[in-house]
C-alpha atoms as a printed R data frame, in Angstrom:
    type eleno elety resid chain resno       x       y       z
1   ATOM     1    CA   UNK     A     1 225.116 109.230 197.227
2   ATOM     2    CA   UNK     A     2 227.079 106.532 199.906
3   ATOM     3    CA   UNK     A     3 229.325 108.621 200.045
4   ATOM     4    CA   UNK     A     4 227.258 112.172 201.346
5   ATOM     5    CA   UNK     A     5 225.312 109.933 203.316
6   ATOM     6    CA   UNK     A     6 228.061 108.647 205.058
7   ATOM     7    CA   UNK     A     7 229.663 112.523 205.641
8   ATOM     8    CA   UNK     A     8 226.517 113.404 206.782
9   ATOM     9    CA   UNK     A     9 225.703 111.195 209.013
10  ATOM    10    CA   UNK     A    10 229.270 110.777 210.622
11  ATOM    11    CA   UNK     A    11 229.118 114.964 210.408
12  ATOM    12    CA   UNK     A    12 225.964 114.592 212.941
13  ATOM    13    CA   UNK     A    13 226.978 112.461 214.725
14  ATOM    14    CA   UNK     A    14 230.604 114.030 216.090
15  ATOM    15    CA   UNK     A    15 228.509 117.367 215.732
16  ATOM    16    CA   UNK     A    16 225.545 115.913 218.258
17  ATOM    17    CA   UNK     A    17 228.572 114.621 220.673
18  ATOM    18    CA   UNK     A    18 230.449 117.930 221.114
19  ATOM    19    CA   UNK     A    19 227.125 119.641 221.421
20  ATOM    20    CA   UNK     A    20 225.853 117.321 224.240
21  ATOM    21    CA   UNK     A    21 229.507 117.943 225.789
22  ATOM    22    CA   UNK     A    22 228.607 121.410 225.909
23  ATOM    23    CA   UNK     A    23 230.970 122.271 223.622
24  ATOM    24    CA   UNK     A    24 230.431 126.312 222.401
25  ATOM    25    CA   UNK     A    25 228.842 125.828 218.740
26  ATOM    26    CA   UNK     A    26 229.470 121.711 219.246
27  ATOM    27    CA   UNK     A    27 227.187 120.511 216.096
28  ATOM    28    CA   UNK     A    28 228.718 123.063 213.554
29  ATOM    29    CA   UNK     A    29 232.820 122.361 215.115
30  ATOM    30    CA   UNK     A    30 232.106 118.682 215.151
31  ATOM    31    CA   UNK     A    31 230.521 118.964 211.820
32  ATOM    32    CA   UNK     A    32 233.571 120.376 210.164
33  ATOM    33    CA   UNK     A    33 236.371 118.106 212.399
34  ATOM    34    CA   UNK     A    34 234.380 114.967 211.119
35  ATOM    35    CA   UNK     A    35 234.062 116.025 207.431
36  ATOM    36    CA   UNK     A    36 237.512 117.090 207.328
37  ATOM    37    CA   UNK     A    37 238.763 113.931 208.489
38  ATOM    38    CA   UNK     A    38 236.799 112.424 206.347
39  ATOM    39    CA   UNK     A    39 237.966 113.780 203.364
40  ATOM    40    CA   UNK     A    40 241.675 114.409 204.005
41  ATOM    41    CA   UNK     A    41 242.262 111.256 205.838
42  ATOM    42    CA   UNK     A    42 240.189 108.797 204.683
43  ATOM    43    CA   UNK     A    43 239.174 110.058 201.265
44  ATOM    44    CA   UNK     A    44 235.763 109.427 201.180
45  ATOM    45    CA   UNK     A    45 234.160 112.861 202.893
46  ATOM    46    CA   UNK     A    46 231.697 114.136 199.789
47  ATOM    47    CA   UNK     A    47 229.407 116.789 200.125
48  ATOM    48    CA   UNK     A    48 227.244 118.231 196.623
49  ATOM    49    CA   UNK     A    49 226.937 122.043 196.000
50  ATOM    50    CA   UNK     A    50 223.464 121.017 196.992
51  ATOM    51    CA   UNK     A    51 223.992 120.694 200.328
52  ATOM    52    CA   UNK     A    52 225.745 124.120 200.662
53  ATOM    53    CA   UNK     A    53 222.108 125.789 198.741
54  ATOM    54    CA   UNK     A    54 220.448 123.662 201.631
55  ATOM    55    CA   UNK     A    55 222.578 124.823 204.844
56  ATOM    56    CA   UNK     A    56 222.472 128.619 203.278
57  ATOM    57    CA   UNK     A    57 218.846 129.088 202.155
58  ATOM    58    CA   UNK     A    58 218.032 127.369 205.854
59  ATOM    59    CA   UNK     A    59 220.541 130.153 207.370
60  ATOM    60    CA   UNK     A    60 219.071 132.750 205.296
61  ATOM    61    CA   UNK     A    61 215.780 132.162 206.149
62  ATOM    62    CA   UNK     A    62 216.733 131.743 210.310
63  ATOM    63    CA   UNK     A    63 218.690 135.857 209.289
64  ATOM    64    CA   UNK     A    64 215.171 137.114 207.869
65  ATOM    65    CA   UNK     A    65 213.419 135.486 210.917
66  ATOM    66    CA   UNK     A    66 215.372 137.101 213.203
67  ATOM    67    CA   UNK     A    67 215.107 140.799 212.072
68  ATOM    68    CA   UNK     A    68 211.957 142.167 213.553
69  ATOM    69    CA   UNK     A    69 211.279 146.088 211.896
70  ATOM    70    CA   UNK     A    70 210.904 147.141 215.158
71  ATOM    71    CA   UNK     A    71 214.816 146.336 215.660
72  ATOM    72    CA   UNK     A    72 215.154 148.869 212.677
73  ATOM    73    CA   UNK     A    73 214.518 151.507 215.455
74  ATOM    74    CA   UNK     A    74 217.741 150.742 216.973
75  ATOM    75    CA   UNK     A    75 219.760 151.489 213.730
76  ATOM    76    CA   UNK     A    76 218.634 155.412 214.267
77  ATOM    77    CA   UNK     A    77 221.408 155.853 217.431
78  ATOM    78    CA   UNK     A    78 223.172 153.299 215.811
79  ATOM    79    CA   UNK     A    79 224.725 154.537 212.856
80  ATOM    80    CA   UNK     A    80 228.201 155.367 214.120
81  ATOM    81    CA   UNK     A    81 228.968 151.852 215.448
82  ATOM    82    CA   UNK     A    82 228.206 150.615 211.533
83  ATOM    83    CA   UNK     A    83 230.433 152.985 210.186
84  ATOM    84    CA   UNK     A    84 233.225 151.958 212.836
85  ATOM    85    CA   UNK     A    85 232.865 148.734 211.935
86  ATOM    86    CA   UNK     A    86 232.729 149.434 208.359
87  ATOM    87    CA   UNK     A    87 235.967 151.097 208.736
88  ATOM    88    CA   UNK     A    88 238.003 148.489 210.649
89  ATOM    89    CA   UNK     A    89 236.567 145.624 208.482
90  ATOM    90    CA   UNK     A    90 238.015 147.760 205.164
91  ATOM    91    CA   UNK     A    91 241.499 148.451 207.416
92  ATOM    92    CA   UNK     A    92 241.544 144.753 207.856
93  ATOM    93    CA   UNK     A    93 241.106 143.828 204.010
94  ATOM    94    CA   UNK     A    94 243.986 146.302 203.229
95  ATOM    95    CA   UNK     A    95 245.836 145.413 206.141
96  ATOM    96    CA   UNK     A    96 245.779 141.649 205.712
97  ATOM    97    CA   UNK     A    97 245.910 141.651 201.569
98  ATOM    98    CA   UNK     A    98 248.980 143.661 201.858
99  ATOM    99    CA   UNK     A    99 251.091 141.871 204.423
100 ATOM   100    CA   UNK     A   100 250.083 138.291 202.657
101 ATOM   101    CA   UNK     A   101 251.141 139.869 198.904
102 ATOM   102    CA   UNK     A   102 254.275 140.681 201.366
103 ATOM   103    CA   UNK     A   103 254.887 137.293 202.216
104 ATOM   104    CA   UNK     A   104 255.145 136.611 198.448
105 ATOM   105    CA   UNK     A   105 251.482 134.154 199.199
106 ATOM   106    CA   UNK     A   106 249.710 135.126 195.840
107 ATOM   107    CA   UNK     A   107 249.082 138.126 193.623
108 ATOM   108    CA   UNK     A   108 247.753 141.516 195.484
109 ATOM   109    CA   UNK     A   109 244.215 141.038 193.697
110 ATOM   110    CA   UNK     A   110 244.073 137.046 195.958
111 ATOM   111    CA   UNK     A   111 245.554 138.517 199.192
112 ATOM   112    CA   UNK     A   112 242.893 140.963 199.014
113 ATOM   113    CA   UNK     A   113 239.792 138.519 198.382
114 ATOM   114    CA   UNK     A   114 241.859 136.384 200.851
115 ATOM   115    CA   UNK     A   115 240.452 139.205 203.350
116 ATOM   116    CA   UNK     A   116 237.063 139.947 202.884
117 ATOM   117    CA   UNK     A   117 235.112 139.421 205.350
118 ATOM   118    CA   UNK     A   118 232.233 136.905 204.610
119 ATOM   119    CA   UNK     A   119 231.728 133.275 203.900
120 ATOM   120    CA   UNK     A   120 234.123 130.502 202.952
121 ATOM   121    CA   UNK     A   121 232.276 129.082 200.290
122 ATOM   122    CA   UNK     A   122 230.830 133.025 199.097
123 ATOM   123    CA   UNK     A   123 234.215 134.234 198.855
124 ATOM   124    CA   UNK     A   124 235.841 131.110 197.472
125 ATOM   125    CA   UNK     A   125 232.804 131.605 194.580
126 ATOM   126    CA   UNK     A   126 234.034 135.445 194.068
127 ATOM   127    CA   UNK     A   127 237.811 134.751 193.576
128 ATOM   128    CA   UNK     A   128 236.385 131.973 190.868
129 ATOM   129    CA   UNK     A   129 234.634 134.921 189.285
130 ATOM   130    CA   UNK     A   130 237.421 137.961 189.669
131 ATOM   131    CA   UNK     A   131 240.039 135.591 188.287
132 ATOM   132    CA   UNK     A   132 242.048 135.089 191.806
133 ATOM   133    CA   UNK     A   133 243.487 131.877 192.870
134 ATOM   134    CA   UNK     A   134 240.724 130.110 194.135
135 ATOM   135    CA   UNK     A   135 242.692 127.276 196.245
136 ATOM   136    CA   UNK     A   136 244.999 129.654 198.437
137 ATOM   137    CA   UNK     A   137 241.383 131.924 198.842
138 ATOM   138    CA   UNK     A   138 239.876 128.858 200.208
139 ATOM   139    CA   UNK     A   139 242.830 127.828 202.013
140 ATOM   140    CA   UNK     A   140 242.647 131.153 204.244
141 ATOM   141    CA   UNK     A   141 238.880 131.428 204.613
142 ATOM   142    CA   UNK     A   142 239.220 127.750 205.553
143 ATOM   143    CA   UNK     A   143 241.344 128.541 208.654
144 ATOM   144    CA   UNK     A   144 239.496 131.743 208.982
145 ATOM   145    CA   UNK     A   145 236.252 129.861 209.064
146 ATOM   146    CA   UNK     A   146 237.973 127.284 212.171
147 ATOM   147    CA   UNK     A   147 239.473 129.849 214.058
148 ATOM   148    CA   UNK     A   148 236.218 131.481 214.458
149 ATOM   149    CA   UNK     A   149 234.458 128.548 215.114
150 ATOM   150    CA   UNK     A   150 236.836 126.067 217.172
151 ATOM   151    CA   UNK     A   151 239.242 129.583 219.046
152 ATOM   152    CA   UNK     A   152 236.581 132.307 219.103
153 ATOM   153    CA   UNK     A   153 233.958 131.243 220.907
154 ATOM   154    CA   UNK     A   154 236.134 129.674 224.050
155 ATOM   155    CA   UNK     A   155 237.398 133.073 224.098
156 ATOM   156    CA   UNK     A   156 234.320 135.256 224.270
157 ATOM   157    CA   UNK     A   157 233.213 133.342 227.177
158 ATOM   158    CA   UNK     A   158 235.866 132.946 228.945
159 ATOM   159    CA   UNK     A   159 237.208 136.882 228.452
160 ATOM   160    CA   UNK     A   160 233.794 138.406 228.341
161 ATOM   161    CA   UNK     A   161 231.018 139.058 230.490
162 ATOM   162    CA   UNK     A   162 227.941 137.430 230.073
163 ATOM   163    CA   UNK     A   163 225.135 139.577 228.005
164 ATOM   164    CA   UNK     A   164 221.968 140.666 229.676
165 ATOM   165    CA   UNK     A   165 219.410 139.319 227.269
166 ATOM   166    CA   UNK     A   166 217.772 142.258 225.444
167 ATOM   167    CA   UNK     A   167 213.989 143.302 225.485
168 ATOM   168    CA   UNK     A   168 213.352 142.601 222.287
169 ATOM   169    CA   UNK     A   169 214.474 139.203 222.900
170 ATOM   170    CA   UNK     A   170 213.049 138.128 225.874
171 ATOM   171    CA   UNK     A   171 209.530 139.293 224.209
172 ATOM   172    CA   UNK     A   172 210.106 136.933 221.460
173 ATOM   173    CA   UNK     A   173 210.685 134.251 223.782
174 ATOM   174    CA   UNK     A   174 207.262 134.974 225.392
175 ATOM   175    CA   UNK     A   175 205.260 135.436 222.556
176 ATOM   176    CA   UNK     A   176 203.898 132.231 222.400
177 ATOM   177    CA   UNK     A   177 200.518 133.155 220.742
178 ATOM   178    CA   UNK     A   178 200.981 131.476 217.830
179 ATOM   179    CA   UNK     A   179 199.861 127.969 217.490
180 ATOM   180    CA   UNK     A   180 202.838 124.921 216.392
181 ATOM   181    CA   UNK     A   181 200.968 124.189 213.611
182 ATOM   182    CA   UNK     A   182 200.346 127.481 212.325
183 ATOM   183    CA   UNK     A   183 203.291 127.703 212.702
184 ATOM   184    CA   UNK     A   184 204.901 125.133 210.881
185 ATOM   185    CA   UNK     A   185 202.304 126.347 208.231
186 ATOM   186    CA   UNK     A   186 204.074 129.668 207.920
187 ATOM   187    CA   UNK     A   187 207.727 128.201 208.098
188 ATOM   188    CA   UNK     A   188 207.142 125.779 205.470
189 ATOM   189    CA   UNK     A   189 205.784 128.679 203.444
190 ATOM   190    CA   UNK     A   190 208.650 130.884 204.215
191 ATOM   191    CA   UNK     A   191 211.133 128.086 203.156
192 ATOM   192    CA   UNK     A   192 209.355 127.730 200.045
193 ATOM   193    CA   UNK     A   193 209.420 131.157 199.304
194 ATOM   194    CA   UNK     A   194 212.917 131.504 200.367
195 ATOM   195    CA   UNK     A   195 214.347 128.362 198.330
196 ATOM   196    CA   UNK     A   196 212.477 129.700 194.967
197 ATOM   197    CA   UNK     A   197 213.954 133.361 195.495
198 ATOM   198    CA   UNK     A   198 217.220 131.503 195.934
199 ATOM   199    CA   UNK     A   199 216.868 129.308 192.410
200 ATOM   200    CA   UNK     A   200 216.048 132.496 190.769
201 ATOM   201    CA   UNK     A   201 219.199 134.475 192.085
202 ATOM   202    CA   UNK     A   202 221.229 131.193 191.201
203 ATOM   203    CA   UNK     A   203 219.508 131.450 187.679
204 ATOM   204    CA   UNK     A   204 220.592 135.716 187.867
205 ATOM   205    CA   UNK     A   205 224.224 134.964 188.957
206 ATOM   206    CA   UNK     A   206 223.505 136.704 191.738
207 ATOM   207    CA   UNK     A   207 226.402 136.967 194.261
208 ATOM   208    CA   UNK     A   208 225.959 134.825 196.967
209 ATOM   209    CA   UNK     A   209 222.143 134.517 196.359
210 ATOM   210    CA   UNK     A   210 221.430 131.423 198.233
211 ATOM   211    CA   UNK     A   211 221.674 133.078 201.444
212 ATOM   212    CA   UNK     A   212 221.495 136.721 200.183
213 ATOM   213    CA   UNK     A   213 217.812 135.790 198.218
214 ATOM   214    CA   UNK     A   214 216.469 133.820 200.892
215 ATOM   215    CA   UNK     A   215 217.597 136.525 203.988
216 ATOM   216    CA   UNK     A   216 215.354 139.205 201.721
217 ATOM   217    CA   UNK     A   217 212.444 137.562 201.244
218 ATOM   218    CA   UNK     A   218 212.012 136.188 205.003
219 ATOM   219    CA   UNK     A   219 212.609 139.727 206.022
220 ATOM   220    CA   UNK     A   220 209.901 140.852 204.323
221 ATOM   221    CA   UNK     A   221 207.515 138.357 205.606
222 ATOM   222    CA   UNK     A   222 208.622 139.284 209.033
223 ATOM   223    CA   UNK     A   223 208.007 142.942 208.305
224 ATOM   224    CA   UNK     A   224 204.851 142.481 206.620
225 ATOM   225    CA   UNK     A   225 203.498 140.569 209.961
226 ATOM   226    CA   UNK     A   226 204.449 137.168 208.759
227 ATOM   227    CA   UNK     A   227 204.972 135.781 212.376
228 ATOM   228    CA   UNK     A   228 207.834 132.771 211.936
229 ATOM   229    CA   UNK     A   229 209.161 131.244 214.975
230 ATOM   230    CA   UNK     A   230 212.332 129.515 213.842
231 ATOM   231    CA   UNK     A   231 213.149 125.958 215.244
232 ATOM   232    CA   UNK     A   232 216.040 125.457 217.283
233 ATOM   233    CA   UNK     A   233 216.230 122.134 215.601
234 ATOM   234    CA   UNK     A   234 216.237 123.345 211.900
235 ATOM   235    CA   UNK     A   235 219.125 125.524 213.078
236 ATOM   236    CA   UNK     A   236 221.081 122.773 214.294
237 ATOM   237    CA   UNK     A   237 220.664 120.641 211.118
238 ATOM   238    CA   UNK     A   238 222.034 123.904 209.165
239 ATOM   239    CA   UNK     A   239 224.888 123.608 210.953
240 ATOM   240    CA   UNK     A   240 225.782 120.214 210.569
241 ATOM   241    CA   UNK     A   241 224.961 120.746 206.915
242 ATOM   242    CA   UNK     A   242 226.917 123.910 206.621
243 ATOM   243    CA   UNK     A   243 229.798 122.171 208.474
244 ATOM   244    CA   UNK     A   244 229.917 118.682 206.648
245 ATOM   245    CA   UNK     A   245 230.196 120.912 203.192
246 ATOM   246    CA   UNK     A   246 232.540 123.083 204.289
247 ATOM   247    CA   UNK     A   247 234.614 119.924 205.860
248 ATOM   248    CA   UNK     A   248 234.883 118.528 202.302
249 ATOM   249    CA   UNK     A   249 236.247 121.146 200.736
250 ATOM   250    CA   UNK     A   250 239.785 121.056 202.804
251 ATOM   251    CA   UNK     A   251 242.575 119.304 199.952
252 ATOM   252    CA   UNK     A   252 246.040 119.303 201.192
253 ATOM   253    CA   UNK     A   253 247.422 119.071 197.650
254 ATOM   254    CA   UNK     A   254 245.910 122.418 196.706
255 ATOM   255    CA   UNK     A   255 247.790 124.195 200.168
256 ATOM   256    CA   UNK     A   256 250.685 125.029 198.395
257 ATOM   257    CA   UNK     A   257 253.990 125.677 200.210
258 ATOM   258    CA   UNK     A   258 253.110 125.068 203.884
259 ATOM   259    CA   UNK     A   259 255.568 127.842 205.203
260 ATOM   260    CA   UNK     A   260 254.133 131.033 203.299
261 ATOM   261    CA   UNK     A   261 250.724 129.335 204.093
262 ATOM   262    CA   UNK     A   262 251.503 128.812 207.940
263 ATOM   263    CA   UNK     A   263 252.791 133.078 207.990
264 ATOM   264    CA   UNK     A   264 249.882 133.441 205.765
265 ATOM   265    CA   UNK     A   265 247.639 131.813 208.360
266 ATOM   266    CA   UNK     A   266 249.271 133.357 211.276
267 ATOM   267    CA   UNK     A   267 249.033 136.793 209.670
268 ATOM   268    CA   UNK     A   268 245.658 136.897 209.246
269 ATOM   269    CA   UNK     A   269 244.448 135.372 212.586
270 ATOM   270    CA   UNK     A   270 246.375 138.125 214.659
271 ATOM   271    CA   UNK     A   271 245.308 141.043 212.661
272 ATOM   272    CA   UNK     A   272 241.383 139.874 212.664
273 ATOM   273    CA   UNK     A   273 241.448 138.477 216.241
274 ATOM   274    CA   UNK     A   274 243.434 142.448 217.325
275 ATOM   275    CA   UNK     A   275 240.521 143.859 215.424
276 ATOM   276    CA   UNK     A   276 238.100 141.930 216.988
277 ATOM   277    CA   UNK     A   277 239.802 142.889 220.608
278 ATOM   278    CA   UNK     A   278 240.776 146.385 219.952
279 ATOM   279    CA   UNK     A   279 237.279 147.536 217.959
280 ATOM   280    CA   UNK     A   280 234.817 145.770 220.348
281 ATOM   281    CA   UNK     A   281 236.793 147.554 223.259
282 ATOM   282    CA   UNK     A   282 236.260 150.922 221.213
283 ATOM   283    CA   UNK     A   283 232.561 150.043 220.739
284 ATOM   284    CA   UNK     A   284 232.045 149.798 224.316
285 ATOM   285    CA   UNK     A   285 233.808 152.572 225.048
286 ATOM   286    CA   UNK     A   286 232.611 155.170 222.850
287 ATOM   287    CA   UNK     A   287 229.157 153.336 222.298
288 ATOM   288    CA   UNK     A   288 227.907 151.028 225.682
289 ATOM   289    CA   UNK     A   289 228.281 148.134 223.324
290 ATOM   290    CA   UNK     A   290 228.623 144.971 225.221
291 ATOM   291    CA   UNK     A   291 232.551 143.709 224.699
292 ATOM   292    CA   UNK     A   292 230.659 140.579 223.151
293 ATOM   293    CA   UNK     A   293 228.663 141.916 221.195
294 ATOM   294    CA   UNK     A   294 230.919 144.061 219.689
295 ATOM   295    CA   UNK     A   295 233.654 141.123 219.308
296 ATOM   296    CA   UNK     A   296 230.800 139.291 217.587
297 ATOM   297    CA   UNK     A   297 230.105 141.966 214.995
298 ATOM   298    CA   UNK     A   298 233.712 141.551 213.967
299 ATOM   299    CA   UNK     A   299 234.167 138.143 214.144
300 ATOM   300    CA   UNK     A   300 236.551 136.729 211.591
301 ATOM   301    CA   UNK     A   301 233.676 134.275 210.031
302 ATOM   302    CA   UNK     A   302 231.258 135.216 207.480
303 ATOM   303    CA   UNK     A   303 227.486 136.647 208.523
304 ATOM   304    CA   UNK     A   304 226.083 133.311 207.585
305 ATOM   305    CA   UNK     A   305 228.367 131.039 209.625
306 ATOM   306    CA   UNK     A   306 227.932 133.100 213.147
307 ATOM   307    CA   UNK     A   307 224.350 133.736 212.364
308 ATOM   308    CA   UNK     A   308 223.934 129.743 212.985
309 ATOM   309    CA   UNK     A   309 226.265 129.829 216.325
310 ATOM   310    CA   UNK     A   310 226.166 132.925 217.767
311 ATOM   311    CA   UNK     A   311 223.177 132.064 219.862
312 ATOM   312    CA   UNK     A   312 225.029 129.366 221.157
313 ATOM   313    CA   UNK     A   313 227.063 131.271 222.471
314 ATOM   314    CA   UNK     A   314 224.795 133.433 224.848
315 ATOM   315    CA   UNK     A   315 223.909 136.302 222.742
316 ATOM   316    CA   UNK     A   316 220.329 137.014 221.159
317 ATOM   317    CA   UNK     A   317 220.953 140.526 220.009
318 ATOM   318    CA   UNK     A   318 218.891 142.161 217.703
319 ATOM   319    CA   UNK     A   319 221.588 144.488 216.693
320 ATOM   320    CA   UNK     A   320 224.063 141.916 216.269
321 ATOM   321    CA   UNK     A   321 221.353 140.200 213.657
322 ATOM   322    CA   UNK     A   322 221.103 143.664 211.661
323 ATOM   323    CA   UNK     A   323 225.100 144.175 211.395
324 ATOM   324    CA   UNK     A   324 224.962 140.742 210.330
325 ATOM   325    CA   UNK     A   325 222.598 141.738 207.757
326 ATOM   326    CA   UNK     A   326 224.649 144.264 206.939
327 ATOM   327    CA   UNK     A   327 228.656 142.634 206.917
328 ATOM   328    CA   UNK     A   328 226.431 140.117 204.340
329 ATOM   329    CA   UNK     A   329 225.710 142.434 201.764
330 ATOM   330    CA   UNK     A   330 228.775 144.888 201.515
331 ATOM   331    CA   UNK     A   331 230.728 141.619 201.859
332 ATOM   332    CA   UNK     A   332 229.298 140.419 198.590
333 ATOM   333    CA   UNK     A   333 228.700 143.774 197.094
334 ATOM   334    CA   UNK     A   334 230.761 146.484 198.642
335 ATOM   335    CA   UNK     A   335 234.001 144.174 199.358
336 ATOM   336    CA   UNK     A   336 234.702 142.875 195.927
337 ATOM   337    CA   UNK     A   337 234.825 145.326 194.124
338 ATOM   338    CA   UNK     A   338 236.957 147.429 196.299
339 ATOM   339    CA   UNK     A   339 239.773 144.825 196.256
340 ATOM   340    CA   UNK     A   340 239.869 145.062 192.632
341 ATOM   341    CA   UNK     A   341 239.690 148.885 192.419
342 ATOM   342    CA   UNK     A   342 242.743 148.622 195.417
343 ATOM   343    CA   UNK     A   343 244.499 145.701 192.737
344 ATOM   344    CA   UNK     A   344 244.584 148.106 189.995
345 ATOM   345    CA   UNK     A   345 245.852 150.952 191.552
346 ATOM   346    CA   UNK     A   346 249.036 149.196 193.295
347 ATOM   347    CA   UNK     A   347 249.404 146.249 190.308
């Protein structure tokens, strides 16, 4: 108990610095820097599963409050970006499982959930359950999951224009109608809702059900005419949380050899941050996508993790919300199973 208190609290603290320093998604970077340190320096950085159900049923729930159904009426001219996108994020998984197995980094069936494009501590749970080598899985999505977070954001905004704010989302900022206490009335009933779904997917085995359970059942609130305006401060605590447990995890002795890990590492950060760079350019090409926008839906982090950031980062897109919606479920339904379909073909 000492000891999460103490990663928490130093977690906050080095998050609440960067983030008052301006720094692009400060509390969640500072949050994983701290707990890192923490652990792999110091030795005492401890964060409970519990802590991860926390961060993800609060992320969920901030995903479901997010996606309005009148934002479904963009998806109708917006089918052909998702199946771009679709299509570069499966050329990615093949592309990067392939060059890692290459590399000699770990079996075909690892380099291939090494790849798939959602959450560190989702995907880490998947290779536990497909039989793949948990530690170099984490070991990637680890560096995956900083890249995105400490590289990726500098880079959108200092390579990309700024995004007009959409329509939708300047009406959400001035619908103030609803009162702060009926309000907090109808997010502490959301949260409720969301946190039982959660235990019950948990219970189900579920794949990735305490963000997946929690996402579904705020949406449907929303839809139903639920109104939920989500706290700016509740999303900042699920990024410290998110970012202390994720801190933790990082254990040098389970790295391996450093050099295949350092090609490993290099390997995949070109051929996501290319994808990024060459798809987003395609999207707003073909499509009038915003370049950051479009960058954003490929981002090399998990739907859960930029979900929390990326309005820190100047963009409050409704579309970018749905694809996030999206990348979440076929990364935990869709994903998986391909890479062991692809392992069994070329094993």
């Amino acid at each position: 108990m000492l000891q999460t208190c103490l990663t928490l609290a130093v977690s906050a603290a080095v998050g609440y610095l960067l983030y008052r320093k301006h720094v692009p998604a400060g509390m969640l970077i500072g949050a994983v820097i701290a707990s890192a340190v923490l652990t792999a320096v110091f030795h005492v950085g401890y964060a409970p599963a519990s802590v991860k159900n926390i961060a993800q049923v609060i992320a969920g729930t901030f995903i479901g409050c997010s996606a309005r159904r009148e934002d479904l009426a963009q998806l109708r001219s917006f089918y052909k970006p998702v199946i771009l996108i679709t299509c570069s994020l499966l050329l990615v998984n093949l592309a990067i499982g392939f060059f890692l197995s290459f590399v000699g980094y770990s079996d075909l069936l690892t380099c291939l959930v090494c790849a798939i494009p959602g959450g560190i501590s989702d995907v880490t749970l998947i290779a536990v359950d497909f039989g793949a080598d948990a530690s170099k899985v984490l070991a990637i999505h680890f560096c995956r999951l900083i890249v995105s977070l400490v590289v990726f954001p500098p880079l959108l905004d200092r390579f990309t224009p700024p995004m007009e704010e959409t329509a939708p989302a300047q009406a959400r900022k001035q619908d103030e109608t609803i009162s702060k206490r009926r309000n907090m009335a109808h997010l502490l009933a959301a949260l409720a809702l969301a946190s039982a779904c959660a235990w019950v997917g948990n219970l189900l085995h579920i794949p990735a059900a305490s963000i997946l359970m929690p996402l579904i059942s705020t949406t449907i609130l929303n839809w139903s005419g639920f109104a939920i305006q989500f706290p700016h401060g509740l999303r900042r605590a699920a990024q410290v949380l998110s970012g202390a447990y994720v801190g933790t995890l990082l254990d040098l002795s389970r790295f391996g050899d450093f050099t295949t890990l350092i090609w490993a590492i290099l390997i995949t950060v070109a051929v996501l941050l290319t994808n990024a760079a060459v798809f987003g350019k395609v999207m707003e090409k073909w499509f009038q996508i915003p370049l950051r926008e479009g960058m954003l839906m490929l981002t090399p982090a998990g739907a859960s993790d930029m979900a929390l950031i990326s309005a820190d980062i100047g963009v409050n897109s409704p579309r970018l919300i749905l694809v996030q919606i999206y990348r979440l479920l076929v990364a935990t339904a869709v994903f998986p199973q391909f890479c062991l379909l692809v392992s069994h073909l070329f094993s």
